[in-house]
N, C-alpha and C positions, 0 to 999 in steps of 0.2 A: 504493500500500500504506500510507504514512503516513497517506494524507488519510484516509484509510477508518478507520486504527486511530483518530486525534483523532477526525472526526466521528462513530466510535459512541461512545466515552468522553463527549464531550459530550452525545449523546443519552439514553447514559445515565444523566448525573445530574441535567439536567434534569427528564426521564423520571420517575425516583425523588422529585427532589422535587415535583414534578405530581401524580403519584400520593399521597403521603402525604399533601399538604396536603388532595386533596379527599376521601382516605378518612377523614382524621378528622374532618372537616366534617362529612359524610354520619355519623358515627357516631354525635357530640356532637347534631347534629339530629335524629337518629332515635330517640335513646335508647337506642342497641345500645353494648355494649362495644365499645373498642376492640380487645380482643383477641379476638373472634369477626373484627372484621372483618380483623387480619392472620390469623387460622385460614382467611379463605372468600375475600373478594372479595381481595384483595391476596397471599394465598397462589396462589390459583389462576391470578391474572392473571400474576403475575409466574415462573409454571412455565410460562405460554404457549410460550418458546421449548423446551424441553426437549421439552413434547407434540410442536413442529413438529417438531421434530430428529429423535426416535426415531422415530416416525409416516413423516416420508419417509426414513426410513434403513429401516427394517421394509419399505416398498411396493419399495423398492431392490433388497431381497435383504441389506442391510449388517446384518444382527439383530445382531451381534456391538458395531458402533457405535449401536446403540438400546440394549443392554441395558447398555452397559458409562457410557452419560451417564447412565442414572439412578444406575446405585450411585454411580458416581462423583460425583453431583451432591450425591448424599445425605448422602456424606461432605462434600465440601468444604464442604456448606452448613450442618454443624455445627460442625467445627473451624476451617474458615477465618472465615466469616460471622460465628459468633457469638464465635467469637477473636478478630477484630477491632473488631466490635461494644460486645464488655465492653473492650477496652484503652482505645475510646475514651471510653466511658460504663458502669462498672457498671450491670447490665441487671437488673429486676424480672423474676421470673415468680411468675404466678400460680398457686395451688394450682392451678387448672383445669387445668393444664396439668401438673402432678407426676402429679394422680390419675388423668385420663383420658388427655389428647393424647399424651404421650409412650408409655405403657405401648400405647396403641392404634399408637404409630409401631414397638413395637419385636415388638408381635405380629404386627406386616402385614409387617415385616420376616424373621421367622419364617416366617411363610406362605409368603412368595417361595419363601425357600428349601427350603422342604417340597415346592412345588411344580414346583423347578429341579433335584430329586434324579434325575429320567428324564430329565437333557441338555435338555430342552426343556419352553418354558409354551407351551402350544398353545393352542389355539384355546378349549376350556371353561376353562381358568386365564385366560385375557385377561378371557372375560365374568365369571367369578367374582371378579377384583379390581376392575371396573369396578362391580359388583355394591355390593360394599364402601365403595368412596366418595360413591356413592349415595345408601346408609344411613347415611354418617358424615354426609355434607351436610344430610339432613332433619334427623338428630339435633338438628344445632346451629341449625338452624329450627326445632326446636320447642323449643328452650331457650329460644330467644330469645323468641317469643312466648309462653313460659308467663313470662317472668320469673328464670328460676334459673338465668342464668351472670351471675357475680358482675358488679360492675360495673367498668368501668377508671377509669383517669384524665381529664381532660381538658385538650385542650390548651392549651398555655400563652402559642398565638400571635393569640389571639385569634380563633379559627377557630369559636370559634361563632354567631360573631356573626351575626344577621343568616339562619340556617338556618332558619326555616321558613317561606320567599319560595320562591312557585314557581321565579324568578329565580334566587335562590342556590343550590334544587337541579341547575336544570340545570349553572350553573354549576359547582357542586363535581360533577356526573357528568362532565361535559366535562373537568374536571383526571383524573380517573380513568382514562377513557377515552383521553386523549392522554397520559396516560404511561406506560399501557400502550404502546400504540401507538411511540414513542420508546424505550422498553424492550427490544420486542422488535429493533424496526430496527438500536439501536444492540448490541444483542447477537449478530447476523446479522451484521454486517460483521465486528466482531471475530473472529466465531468462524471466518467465510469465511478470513481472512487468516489465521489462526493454524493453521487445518487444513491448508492448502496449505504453509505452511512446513515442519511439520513432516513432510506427506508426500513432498516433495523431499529431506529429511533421513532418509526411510526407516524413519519410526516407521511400528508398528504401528498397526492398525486398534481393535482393544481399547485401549490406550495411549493413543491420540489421544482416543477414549472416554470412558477412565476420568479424563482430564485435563486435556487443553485443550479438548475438546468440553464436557465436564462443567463445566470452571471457567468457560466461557463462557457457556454458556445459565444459569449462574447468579448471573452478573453482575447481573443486575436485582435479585436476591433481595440481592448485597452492599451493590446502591447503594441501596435501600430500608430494609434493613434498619441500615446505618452513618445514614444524612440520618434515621430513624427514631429513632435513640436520641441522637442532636445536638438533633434538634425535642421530646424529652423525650416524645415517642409510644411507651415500651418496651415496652407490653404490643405492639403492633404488628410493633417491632422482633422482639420472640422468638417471635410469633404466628407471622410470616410465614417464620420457616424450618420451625417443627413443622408449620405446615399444609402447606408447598411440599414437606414427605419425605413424608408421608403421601400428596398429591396426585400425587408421583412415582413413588411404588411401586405403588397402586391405578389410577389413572386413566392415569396415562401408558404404566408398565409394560402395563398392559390391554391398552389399546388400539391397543398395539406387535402384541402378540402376538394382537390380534383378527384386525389388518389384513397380519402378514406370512404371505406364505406358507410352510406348515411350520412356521409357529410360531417365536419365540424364541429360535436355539438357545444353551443356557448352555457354557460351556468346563468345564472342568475347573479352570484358574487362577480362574476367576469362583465356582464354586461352594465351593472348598477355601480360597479366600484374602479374596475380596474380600466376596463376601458377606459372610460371615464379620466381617469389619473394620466392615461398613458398621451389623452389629445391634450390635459390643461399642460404638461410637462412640455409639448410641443409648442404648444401656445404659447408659453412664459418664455422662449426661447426668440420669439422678436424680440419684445423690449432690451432682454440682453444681448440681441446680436445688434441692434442698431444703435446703443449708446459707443459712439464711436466707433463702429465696426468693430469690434476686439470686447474679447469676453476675459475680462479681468481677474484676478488673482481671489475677491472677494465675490463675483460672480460666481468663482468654480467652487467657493468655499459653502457659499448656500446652497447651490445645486450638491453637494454632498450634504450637506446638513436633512435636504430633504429627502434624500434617497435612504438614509438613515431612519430616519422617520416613517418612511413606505415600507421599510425592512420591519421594524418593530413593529409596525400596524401587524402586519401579514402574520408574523410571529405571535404575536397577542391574540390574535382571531384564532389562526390553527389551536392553538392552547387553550382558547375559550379563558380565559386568566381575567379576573377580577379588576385589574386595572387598565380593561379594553372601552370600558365606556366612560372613565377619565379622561384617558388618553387623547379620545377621538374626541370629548368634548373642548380640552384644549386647542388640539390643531385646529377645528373645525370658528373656534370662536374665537382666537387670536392669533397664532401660529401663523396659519394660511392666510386670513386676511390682509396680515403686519407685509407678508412675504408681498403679496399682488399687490399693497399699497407702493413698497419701496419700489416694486416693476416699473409701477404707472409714471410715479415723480420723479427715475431716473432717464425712463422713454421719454417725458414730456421735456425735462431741459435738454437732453440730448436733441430733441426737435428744433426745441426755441435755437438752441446753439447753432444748431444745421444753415438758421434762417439768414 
């Protein structure tokens, strides 16, 4: 059990920085933004384990542990990932991502849940979110070769050197390629070991889900997106969690609900709470991407603070525990409000200041 949790941690950051080095190589040589390429190749590569997850938990009969690792991924991969991400590096974002990506993250989020209101995403909701990513993926192929998504940075590690050798590209797909590969292996062991623990301990199916499956399979998304904003690749860094929810809700969810039989089915706790949690977490992510473009060191400290808070909730509920209707009275009548007030008055002078 040890050797398994060390070797996927190390496979994981290897992994992640494998993959970064050769996706900004590949980017810098191509002339593609960095931050298309964490929206598409490095978003999607590194949701690889989530697709695995939900996909054979859906062919299982387990719909409940497919649908509850995407929300649950959804979340962690904004408030943890990018909570820890800005603590260690104030992070850029790009307007492309105020105007479009997120607003398109929080209407596919919507959509789920439009679509989760009959208990169940059957079998024409799988094809119609699979449908959706689709169209989001040309979109940004045809951005790219028309020219009009802005351009990023470049990196700072001398990663372009040398890019357009047939040599160097194989080379830099081969970094891409193997840490993929490293990514997902080392996020499979973790998640193995973590799931067997806690089912011995008698958590629930949804729980394990919503948490250690979720926090698991999106291990690659932390360890890329933390070695992301170290290697000064930020647009990359916040690329790859908006593309990896997007690619979570449309493609993964999809294709849950294409391949399980009967579809999907959604709880009750999933359509009233967590859903729910998973669009306002998207939501709250304007105000903090447009106070200056850059998601601050105290930004990423509250978005941990709440994800913390979403952990203990789930935790208190599973356990039915005595201090679950304290709890939820707090957030609900101070906590949560205090947090959306400080949104509102940091988004409004960021406005004024805009003007």
């Amino acid at each position: 059990m040890i050797l398994s949790l060390g070797a996927g941690f190390v496979l994981l950051v290897v992994g992640a920085e494998a993959l970064v080095r050769g996706a900004s190589r590949i980017a810098v040589g191509a002339g593609i933004s960095p931050l298309v390429v964490g929206l598409t190749v490095v978003a999607f590569g590194t949701s690889a384990p989530e697709l695995a997850v939900s996909v054979g938990a859906s062919l299982s009969g387990q719909s409940s542990l497919a649908l509850g690792n995407v929300v649950g991924s959804n979340i962690f991969n904004v408030l943890l990932i990018l909570g820890v991400a800005a603590l260690v590096a104030p992070l850029r974002v790009s307007s492309q991502l105020v105007r479009l990506d997120v607003p398109l993250g929080i209407g596919a989020g919507v959509g789920v849940l439009l679509l989760a209101l009959d208990g169940t995403i059957g079998w024409g909701d799988g094809l119609l979110l699979v449908g959706g990513i689709l169209v989001y993926t040309a979109y940004l192929l045809r951005q790219i070769r028309a020219g009009a998504v802005e351009a990023g940075g470049v990196s700072d590690d001398g990663g372009g050197e040398g890019t357009g050798s047939f040599g160097q590209w194989i080379v830099n797909l081969g970094f891409v390629l193997g840490g993929l590969v490293m990514l997902v292996f080392g996020a499979r062991w973790l998640v193995e070991g973590a799931v067997a623990v806690a089912r011995r301990l008698g958590v629930s199916e949804l729980v394990i889900g919503l948490t250690l499956v979720a926090g698991g399979t999106s291990l690659p998304e932390l360890a890329t997106s933390v070695l992301a904003g170290l290697r000064g690749e930020r647009d990359i860094a916040v690329g790859n969690v908006v593309g990896s929810n997007l690619f979570n809700l449309l493609a993964v969810l999809g294709g849950a609900a294409l391949v399980a039989p009967g579809g999907v089915a959604v709880s009750g706790a999933v359509l009233w709470f967590d859903l729910p949690v998973m669009i306002a977490v998207a939501v709250a992510c304007l105000p903090v991407f447009i106070t200056g473009h850059t998601i601050a060191r105290w930004e990423g400290g509250l978005f941990l603070g709440l994800y913390a808070a979403y952990t203990a909730y789930l935790i208190l509920a599973a356990a039915r525990h005595d201090a679950l209707s304290s709890f939820s009275l707090v957030m609900a009548a101070f906590v949560l409000p205090l947090v959306a007030v400080t949104l509102a008055v940091t988004a409004l002078r960021a406005a004024r200041a805009g003007r």
